[in-house]
C-alpha positions in Angstrom: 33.0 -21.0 13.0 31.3 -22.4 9.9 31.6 -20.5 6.7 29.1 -17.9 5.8 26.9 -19.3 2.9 26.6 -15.7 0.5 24.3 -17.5 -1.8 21.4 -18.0 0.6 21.9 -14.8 2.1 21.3 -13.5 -1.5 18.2 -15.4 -1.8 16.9 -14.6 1.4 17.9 -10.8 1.2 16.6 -10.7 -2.2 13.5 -12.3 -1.8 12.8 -9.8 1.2 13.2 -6.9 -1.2 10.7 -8.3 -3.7 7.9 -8.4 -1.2 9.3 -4.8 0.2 8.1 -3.5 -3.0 4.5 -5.0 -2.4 4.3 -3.3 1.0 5.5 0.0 -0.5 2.8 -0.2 -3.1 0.6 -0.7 0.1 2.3 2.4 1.9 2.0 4.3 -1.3 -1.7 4.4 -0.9 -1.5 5.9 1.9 0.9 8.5 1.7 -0.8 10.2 -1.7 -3.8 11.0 0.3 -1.8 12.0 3.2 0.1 14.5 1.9 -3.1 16.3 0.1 -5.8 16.3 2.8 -3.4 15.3 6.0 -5.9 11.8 6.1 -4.5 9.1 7.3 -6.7 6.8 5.6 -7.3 3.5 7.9 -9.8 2.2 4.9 -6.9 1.6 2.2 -6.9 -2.3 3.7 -10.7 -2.7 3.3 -10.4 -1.1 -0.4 -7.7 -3.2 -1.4 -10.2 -6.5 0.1 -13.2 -4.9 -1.8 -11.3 -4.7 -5.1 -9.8 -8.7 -4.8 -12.9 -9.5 -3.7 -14.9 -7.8 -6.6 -12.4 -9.2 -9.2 -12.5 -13.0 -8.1 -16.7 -13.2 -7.7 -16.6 -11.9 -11.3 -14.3 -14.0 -12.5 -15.7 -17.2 -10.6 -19.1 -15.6 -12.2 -17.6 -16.4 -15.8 -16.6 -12.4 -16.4 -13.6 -12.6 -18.6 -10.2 -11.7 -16.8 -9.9 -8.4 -18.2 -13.5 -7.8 -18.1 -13.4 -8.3 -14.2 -10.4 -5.8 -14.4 -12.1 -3.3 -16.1 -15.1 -3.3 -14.0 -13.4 -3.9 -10.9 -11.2 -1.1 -11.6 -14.3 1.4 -12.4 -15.8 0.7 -9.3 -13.0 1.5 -7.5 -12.3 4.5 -9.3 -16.0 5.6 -8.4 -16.2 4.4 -4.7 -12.5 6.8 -4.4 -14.5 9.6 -6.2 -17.8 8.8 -3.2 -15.0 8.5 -0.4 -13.7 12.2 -1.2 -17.4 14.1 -2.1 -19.3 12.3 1.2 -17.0 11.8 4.0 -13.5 13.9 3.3 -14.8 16.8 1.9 -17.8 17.3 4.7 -15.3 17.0 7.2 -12.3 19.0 5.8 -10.3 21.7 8.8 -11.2 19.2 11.0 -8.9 17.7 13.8 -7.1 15.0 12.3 -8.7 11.9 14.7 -12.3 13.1 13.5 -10.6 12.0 10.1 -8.8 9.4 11.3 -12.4 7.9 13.3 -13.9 8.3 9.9 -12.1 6.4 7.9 -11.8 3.6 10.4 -15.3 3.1 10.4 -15.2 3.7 6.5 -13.4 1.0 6.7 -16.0 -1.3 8.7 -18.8 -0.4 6.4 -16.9 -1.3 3.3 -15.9 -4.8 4.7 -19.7 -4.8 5.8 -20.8 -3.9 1.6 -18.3 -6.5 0.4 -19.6 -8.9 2.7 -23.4 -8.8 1.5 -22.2 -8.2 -2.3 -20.1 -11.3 -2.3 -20.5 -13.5 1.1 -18.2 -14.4 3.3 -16.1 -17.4 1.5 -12.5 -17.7 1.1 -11.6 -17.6 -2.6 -8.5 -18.3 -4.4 -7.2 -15.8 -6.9 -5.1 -17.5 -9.7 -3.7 -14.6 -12.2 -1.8 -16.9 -13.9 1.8 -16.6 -12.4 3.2 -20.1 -10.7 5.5 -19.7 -8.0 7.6 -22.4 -9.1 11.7 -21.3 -8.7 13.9 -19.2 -11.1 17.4 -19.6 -11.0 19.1 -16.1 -11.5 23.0 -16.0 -11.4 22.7 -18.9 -8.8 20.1 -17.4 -6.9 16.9 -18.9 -6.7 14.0 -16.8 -7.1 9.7 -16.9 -6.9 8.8 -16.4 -10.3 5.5 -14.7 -8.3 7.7 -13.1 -6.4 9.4 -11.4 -9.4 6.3 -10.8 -11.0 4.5 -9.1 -8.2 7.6 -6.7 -7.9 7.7 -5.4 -11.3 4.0 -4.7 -11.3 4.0 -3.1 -8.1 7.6 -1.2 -9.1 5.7 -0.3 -12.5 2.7 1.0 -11.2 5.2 3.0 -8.2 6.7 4.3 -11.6 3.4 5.3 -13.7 2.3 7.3 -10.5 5.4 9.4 -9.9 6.0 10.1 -13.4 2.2 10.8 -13.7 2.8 13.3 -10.3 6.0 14.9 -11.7 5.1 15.2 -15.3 1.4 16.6 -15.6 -0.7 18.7 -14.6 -2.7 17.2 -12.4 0.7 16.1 -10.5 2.0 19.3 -10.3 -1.3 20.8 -8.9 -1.1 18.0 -6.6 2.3 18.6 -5.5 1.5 22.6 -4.7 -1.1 21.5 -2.5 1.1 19.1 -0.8 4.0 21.6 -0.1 1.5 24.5 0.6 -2.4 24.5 0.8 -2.8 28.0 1.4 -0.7 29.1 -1.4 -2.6 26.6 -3.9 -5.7 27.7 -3.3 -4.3 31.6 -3.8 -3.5 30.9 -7.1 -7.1 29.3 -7.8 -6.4 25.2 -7.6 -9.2 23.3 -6.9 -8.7 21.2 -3.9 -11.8 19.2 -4.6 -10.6 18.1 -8.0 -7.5 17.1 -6.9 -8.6 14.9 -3.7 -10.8 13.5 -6.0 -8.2 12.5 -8.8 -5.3 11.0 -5.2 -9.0 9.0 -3.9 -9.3 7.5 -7.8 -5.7 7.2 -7.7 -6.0 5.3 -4.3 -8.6 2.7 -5.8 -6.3 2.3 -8.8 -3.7 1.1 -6.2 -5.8 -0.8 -3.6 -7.4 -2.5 -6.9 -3.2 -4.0 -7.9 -2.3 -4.6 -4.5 -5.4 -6.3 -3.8 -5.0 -9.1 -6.7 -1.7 -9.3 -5.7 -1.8 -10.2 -2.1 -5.0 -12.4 -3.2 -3.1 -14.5 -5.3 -0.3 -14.9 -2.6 -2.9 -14.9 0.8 -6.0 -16.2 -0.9 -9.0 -13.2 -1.0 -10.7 -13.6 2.6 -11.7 -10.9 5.1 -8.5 -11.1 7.0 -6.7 -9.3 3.5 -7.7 -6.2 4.9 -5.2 -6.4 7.8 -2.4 -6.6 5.1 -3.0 -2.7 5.5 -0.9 -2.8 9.0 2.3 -4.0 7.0 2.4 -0.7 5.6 2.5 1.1 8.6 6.0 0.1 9.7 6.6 1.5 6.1 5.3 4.5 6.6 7.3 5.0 9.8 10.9 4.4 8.0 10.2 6.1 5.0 8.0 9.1 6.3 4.2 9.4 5.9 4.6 12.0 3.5 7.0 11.0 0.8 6.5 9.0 -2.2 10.0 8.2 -2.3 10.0 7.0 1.5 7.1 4.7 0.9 9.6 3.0 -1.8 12.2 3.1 0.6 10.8 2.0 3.5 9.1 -0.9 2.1 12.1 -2.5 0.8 14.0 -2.0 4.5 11.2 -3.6 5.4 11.0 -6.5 3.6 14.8 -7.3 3.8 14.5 -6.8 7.4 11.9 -9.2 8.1 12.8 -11.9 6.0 16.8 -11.5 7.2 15.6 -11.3 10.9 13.5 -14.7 10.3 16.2 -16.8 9.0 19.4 -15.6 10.9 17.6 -14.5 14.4 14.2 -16.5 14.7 16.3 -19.9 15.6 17.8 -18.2 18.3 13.9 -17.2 19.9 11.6 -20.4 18.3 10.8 -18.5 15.0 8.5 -17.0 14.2 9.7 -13.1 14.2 8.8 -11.9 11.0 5.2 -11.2 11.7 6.3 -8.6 14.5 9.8 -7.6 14.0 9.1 -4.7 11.5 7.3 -3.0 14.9 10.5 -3.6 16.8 11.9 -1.7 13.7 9.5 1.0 13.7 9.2 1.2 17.0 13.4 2.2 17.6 13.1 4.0 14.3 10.8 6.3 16.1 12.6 7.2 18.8 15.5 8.1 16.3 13.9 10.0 13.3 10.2 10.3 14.3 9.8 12.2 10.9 11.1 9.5 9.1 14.1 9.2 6.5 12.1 11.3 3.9 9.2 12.8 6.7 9.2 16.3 6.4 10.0 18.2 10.0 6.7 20.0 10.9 7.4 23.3 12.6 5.0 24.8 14.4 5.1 28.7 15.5 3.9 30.0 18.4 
């Protein structure tokens, strides 16, 4: 039996928890609308390609970087605000696939916008951050890599200090525990959706230049949306903590299954082996590690 190399099990473990945090920050998206309006928003994928593909026509358009940023970011924050006051708050106490339906063909009409704002080219997103290798205690390391996960791990941070800390977070996390009891001691619901939407452009805008720079910003981006979704079913859809969680099982999962299974069935397995994951996970924990337990009475 050959010896076990530890070193490139490092690597490769490692490197799958640096793009676990990128999925997260996907995940996160999700799961801060969820828990306020019980959405589960199928248009976070076509934000996330609207915002990387805002940011790169301005920039290829000569808009300074943080120029592009800032009015990337705006629009964002404005289309989140439209989202909440024209689809989500018409249809609120509806069944839950009405609001799943709608934001699934939300999703088609803002890949249909992006497409006649901006055409249909592939561009490539440079933010200044080589992927060249980084040797860290004899591990070697993406210097992207690295970079992508502390920006997605800061921004993770900013929000739930932001959620535990002010105002606005604790009024969103009353309505997320209990909407009835919110709204009896006069919240407004409408704010509050309003401020997780804006917050969910704010995100989609981050992830978005970040799986740009890695993927290239092209239509297919949007699908980076359904690595979240094995996220969502380790960590729960409704914890902020289990969207951290999950994304970096996730990613060490993948990238560990690739290297020391794929030989063994051609390669090839880490585009589908979080769903093998999520898919045993469910028949486990169907709540999730963090998922709270709904009980209904009858």
């Amino acid at each position: 039996m050959s010896d076990f190399d530890f070193t490139f099990f490092a690597e490769v473990l490692v490197g799958g928890l640096l793009s676990g945090v990128m999925y997260s920050l996907v995940a996160l998206g999700f799961v801060l609308i969820y828990k306020t309006s019980g959405v589960l928003n199928f248009a976070q994928g076509s934000l996330l390609l609207f915002a990387a593909l805002t940011f790169v026509s301005l920039v290829e358009r000569g808009v300074p970087f943080a120029g592009a940023f800032l009015i990337t970011l705006t629009a964002m924050v404005l289309i989140g605000l439209l989202i909440e006051r024209t689809v989500l708050r018409p249809l609120v106490n509806q069944p839950p696939m009405t609001l799943f339906m709608a934001t699934l063909g939300l999703s088609y009409v803002i890949e249909g916008v992006a497409q006649l704002a901006w055409g249909t080219q592939v561009h490539a997103l440079d933010i200044g951050i080589g992927d060249e290798p980084i040797e860290f205690a004899g591990i070697l390391l993406s210097r992207f890599d690295l970079f992508a996960a502390a920006t997605a791990g800061l921004l993770v941070l900013l929000l739930s200090a932001f959620f535990r800390y002010t105002r606005v977070g604790l009024a969103f996390r009353a309505v997320a525990d209990d909407t009835y009891a919110a709204l009896a001691v006069g919240l407004r619901l409408p704010r509050i959706w309003a401020t997780v939407w804006a917050t969910a452009g704010l995100i989609a805008l981050v992830a978005g230049l970040l799986w740009g720079a890695r993927l290239g910003v092209q239509f297919s981006l949007s699908m980076v949306v359904l690595k979240a979704l094995p996220v969502l079913v380790l960590g729960g859809f409704d914890s902020i903590l289990g969207a951290i969680v999950g994304g970096l099982l996730i990613g060490a999962f993948e990238k560990l299954a690739e290297v020391y299974l794929g030989p063994f069935v051609g390669g090839g397995i880490e585009t589908w082996f979080a769903y093998v994951v999520a898919l045993a996970f469910l028949l486990v924990r169907p709540n999730g590690l963090f998922g709270l337990k709904l009980v209904e009475r009858v």
